[in-house]
N, CA, C and O atoms as CSV, one atom per row, in Angstrom:
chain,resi,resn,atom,element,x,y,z
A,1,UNK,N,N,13.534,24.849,-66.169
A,1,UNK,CA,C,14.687,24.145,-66.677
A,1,UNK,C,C,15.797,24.256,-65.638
A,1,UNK,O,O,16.055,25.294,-65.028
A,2,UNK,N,N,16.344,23.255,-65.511
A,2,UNK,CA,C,17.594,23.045,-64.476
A,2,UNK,C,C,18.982,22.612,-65.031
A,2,UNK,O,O,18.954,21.584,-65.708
A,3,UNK,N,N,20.138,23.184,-64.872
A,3,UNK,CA,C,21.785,22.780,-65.506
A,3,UNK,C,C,22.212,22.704,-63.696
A,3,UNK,O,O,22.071,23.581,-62.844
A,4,UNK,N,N,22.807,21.200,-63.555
A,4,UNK,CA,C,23.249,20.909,-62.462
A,4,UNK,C,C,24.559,20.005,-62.579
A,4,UNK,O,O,24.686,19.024,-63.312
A,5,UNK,N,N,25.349,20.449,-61.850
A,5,UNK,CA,C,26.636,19.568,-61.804
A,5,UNK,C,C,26.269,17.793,-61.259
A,5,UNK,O,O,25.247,17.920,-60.584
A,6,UNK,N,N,26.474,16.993,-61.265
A,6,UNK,CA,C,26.252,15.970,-60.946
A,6,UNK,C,C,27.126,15.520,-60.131
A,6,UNK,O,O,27.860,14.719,-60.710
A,7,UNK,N,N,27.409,15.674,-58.972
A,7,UNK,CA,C,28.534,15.535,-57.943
A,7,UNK,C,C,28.782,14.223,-57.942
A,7,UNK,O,O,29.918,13.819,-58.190
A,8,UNK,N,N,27.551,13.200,-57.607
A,8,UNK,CA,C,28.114,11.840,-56.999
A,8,UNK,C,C,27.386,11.007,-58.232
A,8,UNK,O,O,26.534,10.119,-58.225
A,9,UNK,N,N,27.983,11.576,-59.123
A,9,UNK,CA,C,27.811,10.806,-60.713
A,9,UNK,C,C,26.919,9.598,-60.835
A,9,UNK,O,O,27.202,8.661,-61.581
A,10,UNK,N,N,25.818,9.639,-60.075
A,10,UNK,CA,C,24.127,8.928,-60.604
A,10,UNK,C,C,23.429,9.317,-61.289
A,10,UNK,O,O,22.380,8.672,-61.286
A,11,UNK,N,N,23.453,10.216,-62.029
A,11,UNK,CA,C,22.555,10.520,-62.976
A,11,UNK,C,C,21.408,11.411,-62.716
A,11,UNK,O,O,20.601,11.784,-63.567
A,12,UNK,N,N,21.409,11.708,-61.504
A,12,UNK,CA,C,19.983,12.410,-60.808
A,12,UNK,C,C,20.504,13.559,-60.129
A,12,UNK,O,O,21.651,13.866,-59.805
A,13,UNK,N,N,19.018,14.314,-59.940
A,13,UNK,CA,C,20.043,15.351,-59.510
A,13,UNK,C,C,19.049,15.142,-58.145
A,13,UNK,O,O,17.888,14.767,-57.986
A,14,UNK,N,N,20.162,15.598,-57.236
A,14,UNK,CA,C,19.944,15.417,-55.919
A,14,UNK,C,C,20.536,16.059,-55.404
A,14,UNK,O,O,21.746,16.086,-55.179
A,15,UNK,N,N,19.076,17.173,-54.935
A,15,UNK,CA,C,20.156,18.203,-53.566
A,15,UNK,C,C,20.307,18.035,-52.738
A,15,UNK,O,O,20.825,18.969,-52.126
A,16,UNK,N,N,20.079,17.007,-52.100
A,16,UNK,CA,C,20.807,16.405,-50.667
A,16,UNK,C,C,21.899,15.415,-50.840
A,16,UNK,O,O,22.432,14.759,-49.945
A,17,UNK,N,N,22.292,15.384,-52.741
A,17,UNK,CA,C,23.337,14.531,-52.894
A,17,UNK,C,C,24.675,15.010,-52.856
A,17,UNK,O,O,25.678,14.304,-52.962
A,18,UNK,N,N,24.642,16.383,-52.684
A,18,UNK,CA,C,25.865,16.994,-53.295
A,18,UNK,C,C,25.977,17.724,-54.504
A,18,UNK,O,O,26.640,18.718,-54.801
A,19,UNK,N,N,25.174,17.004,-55.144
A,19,UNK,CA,C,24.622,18.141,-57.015
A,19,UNK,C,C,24.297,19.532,-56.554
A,19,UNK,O,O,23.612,19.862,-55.586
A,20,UNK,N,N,25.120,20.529,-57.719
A,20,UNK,CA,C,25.507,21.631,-57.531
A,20,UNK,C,C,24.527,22.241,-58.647
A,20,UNK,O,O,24.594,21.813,-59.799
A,21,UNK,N,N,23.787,23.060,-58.356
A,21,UNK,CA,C,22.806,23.736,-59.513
A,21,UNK,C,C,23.230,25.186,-59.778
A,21,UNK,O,O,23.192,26.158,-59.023
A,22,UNK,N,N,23.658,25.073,-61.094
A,22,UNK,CA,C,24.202,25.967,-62.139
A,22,UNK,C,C,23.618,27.099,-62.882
A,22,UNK,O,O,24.143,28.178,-63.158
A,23,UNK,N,N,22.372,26.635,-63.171
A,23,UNK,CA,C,21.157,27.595,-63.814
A,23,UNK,C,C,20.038,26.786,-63.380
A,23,UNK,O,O,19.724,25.596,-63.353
A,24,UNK,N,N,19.600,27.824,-63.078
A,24,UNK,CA,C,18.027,27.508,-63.326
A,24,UNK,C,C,17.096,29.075,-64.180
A,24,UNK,O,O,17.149,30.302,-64.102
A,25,UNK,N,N,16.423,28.169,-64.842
A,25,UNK,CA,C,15.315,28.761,-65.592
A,25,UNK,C,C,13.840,29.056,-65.189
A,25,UNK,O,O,13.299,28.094,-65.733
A,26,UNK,N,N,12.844,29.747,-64.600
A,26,UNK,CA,C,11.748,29.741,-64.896
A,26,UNK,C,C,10.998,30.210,-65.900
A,26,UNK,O,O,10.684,31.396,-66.003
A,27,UNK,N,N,10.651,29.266,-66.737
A,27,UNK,CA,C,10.185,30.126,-67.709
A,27,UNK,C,C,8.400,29.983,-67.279
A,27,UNK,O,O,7.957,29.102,-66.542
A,28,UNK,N,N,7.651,30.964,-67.875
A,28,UNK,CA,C,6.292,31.585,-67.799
A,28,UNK,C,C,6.258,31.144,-66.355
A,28,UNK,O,O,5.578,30.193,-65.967
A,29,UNK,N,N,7.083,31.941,-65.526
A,29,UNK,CA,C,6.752,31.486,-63.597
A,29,UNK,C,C,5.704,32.133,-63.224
A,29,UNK,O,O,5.296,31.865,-62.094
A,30,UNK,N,N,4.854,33.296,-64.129
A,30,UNK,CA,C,3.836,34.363,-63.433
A,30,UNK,C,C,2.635,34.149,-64.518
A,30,UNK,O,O,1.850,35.055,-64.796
A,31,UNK,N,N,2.576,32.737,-65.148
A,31,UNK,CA,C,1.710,32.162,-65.804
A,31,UNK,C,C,1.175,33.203,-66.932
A,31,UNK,O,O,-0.049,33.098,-66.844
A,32,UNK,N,N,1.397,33.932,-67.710
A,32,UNK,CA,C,0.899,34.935,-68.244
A,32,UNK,C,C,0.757,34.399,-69.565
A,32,UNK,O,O,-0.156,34.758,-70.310
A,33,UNK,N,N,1.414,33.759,-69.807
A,33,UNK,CA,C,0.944,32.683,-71.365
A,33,UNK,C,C,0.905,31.174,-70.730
A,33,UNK,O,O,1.182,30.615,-69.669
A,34,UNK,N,N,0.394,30.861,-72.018
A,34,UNK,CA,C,-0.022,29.377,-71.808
A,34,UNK,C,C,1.483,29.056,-72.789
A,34,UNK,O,O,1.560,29.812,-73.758
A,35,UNK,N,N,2.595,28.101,-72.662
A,35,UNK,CA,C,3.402,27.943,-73.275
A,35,UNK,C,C,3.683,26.426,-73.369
A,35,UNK,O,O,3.460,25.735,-72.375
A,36,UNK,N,N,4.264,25.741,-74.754
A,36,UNK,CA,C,4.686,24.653,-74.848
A,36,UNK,C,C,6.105,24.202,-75.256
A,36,UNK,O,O,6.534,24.428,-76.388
A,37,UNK,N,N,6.739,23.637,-74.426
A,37,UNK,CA,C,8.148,23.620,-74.897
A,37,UNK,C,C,8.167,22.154,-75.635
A,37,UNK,O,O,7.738,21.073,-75.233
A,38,UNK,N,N,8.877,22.544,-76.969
A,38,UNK,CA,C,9.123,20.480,-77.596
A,38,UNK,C,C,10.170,20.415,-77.428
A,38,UNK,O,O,10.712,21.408,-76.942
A,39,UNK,N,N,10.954,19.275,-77.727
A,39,UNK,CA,C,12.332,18.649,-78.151
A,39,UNK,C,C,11.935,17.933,-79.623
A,39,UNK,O,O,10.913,17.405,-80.062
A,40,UNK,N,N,13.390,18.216,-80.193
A,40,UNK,CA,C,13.453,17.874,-81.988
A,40,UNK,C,C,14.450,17.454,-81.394
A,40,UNK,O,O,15.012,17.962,-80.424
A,41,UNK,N,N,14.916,15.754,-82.399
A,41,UNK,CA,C,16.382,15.550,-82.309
A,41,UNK,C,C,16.768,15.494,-83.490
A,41,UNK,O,O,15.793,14.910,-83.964
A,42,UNK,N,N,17.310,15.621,-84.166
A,42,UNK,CA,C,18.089,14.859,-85.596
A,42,UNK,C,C,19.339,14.614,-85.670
A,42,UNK,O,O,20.135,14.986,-84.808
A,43,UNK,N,N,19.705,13.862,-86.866
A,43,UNK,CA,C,20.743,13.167,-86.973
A,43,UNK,C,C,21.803,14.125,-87.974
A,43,UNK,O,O,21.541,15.150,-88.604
A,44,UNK,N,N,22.811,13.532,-87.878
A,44,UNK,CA,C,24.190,14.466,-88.219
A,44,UNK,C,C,24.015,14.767,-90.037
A,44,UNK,O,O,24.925,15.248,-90.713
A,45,UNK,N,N,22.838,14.418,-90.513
A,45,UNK,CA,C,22.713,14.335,-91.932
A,45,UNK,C,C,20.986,15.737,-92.253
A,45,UNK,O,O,20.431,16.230,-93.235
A,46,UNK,N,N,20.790,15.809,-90.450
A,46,UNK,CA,C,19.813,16.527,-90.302
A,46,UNK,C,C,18.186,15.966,-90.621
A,46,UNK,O,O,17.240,16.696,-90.919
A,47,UNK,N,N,18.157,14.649,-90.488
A,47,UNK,CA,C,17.227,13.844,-91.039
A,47,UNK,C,C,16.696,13.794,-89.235
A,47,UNK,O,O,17.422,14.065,-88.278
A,48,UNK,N,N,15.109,13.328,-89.180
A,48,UNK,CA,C,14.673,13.750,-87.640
A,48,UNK,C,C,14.573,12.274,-87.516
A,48,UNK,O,O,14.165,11.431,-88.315
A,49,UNK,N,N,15.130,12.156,-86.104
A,49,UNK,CA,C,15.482,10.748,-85.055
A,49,UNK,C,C,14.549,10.540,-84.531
A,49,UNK,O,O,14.531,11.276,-83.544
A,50,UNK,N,N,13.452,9.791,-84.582
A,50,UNK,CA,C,12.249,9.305,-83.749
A,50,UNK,C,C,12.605,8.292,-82.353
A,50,UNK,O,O,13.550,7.504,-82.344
A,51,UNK,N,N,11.817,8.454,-81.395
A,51,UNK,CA,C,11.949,8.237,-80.343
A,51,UNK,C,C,13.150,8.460,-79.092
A,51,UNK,O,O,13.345,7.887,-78.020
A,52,UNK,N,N,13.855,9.620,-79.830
A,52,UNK,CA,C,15.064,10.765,-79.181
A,52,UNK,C,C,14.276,11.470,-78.422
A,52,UNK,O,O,14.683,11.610,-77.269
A,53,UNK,N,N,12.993,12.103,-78.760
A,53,UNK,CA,C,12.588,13.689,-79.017
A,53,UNK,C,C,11.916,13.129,-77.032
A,53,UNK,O,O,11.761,14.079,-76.265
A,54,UNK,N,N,11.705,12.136,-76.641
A,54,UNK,CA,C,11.346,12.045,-75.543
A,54,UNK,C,C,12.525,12.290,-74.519
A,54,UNK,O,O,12.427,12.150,-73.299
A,55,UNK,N,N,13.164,12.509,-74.909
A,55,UNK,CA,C,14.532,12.478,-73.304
A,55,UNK,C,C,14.347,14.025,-73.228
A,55,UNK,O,O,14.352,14.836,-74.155
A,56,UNK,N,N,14.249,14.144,-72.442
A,56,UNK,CA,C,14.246,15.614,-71.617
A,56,UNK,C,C,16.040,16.239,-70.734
A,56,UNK,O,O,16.353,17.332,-70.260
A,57,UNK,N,N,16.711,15.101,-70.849
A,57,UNK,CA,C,17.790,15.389,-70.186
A,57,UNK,C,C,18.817,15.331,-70.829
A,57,UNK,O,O,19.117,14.349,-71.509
A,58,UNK,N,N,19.627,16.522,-70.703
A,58,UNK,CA,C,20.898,16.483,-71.766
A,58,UNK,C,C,22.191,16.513,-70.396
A,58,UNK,O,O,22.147,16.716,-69.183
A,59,UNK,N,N,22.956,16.285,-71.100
A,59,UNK,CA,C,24.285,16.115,-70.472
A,59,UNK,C,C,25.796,16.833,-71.365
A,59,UNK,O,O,26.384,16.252,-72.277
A,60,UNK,N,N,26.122,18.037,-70.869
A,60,UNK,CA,C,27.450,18.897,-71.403
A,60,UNK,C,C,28.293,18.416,-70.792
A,60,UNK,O,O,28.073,17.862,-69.715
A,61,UNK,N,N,29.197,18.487,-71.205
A,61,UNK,CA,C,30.573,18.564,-71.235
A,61,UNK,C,C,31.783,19.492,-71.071
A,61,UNK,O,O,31.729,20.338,-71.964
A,62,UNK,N,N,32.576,19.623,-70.488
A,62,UNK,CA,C,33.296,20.918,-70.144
A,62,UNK,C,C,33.947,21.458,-71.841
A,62,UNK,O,O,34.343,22.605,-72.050
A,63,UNK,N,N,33.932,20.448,-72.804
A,63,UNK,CA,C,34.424,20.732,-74.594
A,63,UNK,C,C,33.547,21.599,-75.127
A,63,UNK,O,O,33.832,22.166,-76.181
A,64,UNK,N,N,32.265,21.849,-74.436
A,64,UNK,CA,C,31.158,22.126,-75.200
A,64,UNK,C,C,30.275,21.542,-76.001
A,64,UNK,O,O,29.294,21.999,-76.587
A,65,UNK,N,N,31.026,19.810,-75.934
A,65,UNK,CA,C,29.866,18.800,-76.602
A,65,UNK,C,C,28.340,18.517,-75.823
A,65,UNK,O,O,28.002,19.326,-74.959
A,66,UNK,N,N,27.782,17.802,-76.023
A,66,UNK,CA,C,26.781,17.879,-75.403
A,66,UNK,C,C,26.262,15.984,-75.866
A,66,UNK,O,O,26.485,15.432,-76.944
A,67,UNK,N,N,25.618,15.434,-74.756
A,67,UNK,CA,C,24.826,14.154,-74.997
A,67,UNK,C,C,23.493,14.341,-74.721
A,67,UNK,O,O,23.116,15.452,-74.348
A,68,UNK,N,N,22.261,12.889,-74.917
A,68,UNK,CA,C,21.385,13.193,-74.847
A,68,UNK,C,C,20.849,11.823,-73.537
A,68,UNK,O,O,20.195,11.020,-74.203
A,69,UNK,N,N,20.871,11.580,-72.810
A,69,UNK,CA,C,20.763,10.765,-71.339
A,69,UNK,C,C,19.934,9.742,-72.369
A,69,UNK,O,O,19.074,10.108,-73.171
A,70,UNK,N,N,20.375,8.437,-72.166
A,70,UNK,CA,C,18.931,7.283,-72.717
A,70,UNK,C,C,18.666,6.642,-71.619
A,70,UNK,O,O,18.125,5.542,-71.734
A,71,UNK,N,N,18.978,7.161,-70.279
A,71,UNK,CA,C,18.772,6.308,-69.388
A,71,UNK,C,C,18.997,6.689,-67.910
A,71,UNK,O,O,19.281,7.880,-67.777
A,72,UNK,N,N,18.925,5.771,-66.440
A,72,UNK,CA,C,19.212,6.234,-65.486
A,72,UNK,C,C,21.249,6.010,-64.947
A,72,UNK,O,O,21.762,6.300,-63.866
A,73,UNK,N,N,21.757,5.556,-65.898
A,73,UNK,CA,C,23.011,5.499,-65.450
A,73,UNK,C,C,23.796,6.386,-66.337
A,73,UNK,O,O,23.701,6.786,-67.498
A,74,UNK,N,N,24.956,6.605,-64.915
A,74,UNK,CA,C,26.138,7.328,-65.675
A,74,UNK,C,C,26.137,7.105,-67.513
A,74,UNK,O,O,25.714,8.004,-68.240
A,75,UNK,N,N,26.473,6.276,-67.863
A,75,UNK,CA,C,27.168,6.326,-68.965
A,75,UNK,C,C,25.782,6.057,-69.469
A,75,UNK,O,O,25.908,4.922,-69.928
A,76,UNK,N,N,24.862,6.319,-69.612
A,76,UNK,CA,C,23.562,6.392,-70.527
A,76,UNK,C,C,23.638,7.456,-71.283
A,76,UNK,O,O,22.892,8.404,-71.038
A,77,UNK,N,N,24.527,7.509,-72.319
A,77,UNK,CA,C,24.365,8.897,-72.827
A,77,UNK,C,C,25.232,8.600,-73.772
A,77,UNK,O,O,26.178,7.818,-73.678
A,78,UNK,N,N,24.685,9.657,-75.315
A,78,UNK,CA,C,25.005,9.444,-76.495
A,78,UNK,C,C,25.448,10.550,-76.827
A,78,UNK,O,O,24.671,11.447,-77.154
A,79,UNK,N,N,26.863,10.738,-76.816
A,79,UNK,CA,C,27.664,12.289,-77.181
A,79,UNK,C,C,27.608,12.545,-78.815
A,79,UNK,O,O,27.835,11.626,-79.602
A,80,UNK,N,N,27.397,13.416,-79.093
A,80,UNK,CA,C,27.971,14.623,-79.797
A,80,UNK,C,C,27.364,13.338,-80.976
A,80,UNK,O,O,28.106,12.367,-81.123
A,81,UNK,N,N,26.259,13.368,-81.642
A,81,UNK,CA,C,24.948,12.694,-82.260
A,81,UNK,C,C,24.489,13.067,-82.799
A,81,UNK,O,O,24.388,12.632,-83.946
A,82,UNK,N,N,23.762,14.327,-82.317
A,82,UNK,CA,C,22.654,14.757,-82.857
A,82,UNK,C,C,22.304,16.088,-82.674
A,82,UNK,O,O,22.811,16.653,-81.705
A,83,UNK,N,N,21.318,16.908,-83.611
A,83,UNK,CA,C,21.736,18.067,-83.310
A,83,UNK,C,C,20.049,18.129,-82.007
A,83,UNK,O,O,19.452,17.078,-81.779
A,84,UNK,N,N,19.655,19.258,-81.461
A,84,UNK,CA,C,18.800,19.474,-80.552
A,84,UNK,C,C,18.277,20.755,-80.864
A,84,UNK,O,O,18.931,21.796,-80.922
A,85,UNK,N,N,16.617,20.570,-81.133
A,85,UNK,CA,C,15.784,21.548,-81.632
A,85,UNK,C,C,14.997,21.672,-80.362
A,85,UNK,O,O,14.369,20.848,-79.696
A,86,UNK,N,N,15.304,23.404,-80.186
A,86,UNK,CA,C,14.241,23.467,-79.063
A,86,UNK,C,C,13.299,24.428,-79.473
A,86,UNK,O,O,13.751,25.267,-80.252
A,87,UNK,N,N,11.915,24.558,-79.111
A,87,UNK,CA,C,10.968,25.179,-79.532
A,87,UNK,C,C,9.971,25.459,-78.748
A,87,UNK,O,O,9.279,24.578,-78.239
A,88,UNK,N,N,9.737,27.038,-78.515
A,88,UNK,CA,C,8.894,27.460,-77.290
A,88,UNK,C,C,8.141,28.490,-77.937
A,88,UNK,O,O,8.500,29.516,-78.514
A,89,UNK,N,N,6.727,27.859,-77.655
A,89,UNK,CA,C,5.302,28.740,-77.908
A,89,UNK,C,C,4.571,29.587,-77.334
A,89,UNK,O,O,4.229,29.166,-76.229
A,90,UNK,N,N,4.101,30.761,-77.608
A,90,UNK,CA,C,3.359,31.224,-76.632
A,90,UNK,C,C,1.764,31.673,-77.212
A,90,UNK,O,O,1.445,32.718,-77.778
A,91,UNK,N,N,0.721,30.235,-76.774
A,91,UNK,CA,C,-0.435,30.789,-77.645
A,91,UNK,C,C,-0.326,31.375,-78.836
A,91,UNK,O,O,0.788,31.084,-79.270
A,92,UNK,N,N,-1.038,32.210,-79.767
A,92,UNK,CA,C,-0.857,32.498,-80.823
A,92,UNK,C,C,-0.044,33.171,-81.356
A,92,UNK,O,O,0.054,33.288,-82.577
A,93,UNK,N,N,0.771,33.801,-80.402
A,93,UNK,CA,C,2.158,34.352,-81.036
A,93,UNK,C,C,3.167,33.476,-81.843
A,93,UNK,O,O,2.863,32.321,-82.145
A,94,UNK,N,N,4.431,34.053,-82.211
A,94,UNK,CA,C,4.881,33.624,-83.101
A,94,UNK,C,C,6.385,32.383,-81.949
A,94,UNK,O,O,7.223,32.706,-81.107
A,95,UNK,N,N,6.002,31.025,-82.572
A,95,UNK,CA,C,7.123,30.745,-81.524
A,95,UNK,C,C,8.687,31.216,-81.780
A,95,UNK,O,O,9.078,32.001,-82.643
A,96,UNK,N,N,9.558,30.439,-80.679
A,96,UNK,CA,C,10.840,30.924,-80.788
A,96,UNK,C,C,11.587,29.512,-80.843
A,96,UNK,O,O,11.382,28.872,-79.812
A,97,UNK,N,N,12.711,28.602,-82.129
A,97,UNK,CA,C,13.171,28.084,-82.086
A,97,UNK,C,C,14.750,28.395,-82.022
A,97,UNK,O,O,15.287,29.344,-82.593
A,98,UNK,N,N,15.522,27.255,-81.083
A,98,UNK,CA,C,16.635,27.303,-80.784
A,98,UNK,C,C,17.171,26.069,-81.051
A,98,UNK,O,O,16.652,25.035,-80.630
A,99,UNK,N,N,18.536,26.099,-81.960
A,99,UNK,CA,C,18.963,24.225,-82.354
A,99,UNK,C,C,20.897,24.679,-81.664
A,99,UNK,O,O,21.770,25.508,-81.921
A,100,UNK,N,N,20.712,23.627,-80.813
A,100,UNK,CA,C,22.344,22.941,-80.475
A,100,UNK,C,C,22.556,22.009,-81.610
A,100,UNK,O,O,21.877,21.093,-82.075
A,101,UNK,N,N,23.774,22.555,-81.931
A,101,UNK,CA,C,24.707,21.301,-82.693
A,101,UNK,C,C,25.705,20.393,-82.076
A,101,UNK,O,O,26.197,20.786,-81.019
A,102,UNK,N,N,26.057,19.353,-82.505
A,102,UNK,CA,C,26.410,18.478,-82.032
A,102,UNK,C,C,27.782,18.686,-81.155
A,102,UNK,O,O,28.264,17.787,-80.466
A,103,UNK,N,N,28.296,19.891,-81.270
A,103,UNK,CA,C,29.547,20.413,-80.965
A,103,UNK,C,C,29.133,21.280,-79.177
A,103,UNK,O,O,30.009,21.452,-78.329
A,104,UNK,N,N,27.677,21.690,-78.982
A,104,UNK,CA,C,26.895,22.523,-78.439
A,104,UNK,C,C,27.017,24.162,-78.907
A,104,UNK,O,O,27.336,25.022,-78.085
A,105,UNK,N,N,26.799,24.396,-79.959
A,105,UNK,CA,C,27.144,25.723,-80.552
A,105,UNK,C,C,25.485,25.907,-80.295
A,105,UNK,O,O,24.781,24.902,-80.396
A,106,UNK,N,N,24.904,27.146,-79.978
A,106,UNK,CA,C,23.613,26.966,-80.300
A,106,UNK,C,C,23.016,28.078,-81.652
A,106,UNK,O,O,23.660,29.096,-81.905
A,107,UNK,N,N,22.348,27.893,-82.064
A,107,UNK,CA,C,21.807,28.466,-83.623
A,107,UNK,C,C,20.269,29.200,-82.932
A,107,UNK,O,O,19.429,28.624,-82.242
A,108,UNK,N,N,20.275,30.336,-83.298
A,108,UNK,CA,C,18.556,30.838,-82.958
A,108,UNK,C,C,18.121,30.611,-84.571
A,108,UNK,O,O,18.897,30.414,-85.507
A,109,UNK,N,N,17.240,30.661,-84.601
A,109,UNK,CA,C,16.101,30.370,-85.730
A,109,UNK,C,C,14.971,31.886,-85.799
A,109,UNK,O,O,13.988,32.097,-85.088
A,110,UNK,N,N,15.329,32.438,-86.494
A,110,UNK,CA,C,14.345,33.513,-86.181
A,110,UNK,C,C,12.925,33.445,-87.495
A,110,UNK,O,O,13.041,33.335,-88.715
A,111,UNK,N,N,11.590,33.565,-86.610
A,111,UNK,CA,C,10.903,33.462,-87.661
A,111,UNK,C,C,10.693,34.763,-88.633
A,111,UNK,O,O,10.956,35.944,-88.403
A,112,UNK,N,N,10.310,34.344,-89.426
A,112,UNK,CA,C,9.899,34.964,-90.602
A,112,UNK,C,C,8.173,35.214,-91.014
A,112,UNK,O,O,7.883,36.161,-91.745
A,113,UNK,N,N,7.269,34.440,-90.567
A,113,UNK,CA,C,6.037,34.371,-90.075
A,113,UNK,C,C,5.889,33.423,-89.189
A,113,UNK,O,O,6.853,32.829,-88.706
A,114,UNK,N,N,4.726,33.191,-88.897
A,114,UNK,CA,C,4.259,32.045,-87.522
A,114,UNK,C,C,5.261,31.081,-88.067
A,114,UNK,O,O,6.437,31.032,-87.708
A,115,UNK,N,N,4.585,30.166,-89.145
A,115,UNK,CA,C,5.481,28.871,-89.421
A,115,UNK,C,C,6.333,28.887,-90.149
A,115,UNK,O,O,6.375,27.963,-90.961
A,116,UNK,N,N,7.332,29.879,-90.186
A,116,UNK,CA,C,8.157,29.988,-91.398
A,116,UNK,C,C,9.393,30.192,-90.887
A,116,UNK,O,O,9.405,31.141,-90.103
A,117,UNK,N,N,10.454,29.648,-91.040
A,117,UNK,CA,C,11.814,29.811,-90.374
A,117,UNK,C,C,13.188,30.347,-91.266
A,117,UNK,O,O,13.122,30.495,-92.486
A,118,UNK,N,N,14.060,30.533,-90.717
A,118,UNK,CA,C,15.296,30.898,-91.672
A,118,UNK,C,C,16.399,29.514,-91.714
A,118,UNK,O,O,16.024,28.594,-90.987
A,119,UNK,N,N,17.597,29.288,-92.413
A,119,UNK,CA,C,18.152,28.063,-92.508
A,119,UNK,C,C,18.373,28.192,-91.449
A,119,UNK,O,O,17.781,29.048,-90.792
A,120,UNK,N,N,19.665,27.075,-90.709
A,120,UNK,CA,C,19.759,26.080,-91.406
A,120,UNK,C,C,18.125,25.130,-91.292
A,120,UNK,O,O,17.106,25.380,-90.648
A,121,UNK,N,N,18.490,23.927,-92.280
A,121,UNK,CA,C,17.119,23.683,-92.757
A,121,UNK,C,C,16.396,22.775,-91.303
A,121,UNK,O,O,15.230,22.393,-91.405
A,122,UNK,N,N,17.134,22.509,-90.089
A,122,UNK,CA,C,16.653,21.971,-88.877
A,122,UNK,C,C,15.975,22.947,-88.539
A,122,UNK,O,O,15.085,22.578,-87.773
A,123,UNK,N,N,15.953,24.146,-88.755
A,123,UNK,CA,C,14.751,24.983,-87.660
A,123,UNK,C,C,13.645,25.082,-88.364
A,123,UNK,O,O,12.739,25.835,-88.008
A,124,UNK,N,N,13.569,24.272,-89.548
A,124,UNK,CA,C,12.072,24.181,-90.085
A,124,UNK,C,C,11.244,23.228,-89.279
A,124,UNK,O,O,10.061,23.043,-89.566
C-alpha cells in the first residue's frame, strides 16, 4: 500500500513526477501467509454500493475527509460518500476488519469468531 502526495496534480503517482511518498506499507513482504485484502464501500445509510468496491485508490484531504478516485483525472473523485471497509485475511486465521467513515475517522472491527464482528453494523 502506498499514501503519496500528488505534486503535479495528475492523478498518478509518479516518482519522477515530483510525487512525494508518505507511507508505504508492505504488508506479508516475507510471504509467510497467503493474504487477501478486499474493499467494501457503503453508503451514508450503511447500505453496500456496488461497483465502488473496485477502486483501489483513495484520495485524503488535509480535513481528514477522504474520496474514492472514479477515474484518471484530478477531480475524479467523490468526497466524503461513503464509508470504506477494509478487510485483511490470513488463510484460516481469523481476519482483521478496518472501516473509514466518511469524515476519515477509522473504526477497527474486532472479531468475535472467524465470521462474527462487533457494531457498528458495516463491519459485518
Amino acid at each position: 500500500m502506498l499514501a503519496f502526495a500528488d505534486a503535479n496534480r495528475d492523478g498518478q503517482y509518479g516518482v519522477n513526477d515530483g510525487d512525494i511518498d508518505l507511507r508505504t506499507i508492505n504488508i506479508n513482504g516475507n510471504n509467510k501467509f497467503n493474504i487477501d485484502m478486499n474493499v467494501a464501500v457503503f453508503d451514508l445509510t450503511g447500505k453496500s454500493v456496488s461497483g465502488k468496491d473496485s477502486q483501489k485508490a483513495f484520495v485524503f484531504m488535509p480535513d481528514g475527509s477522504f474520496g474514492i478516485k472514479t477515474g484518471n483525472g484530478l477531480h475524479d473523485t467523490e468526497f466524503a460518500q461513503y464509508y470504506i471497509q477494509l478487510s485483511v485475511s490470513e488463510n484460516e486465521k481469523y481476519s482483521r476488519k478496518v472501516v473509514l467513515n466518511p469524515g476519515g475517522k477509522v473504526s477497527i472491527c474486532n472479531p468475535q469468531t472467524k465470521d462474527e464482528y462487533e457494531k457498528p453494523a458495516i463491519c459485518a
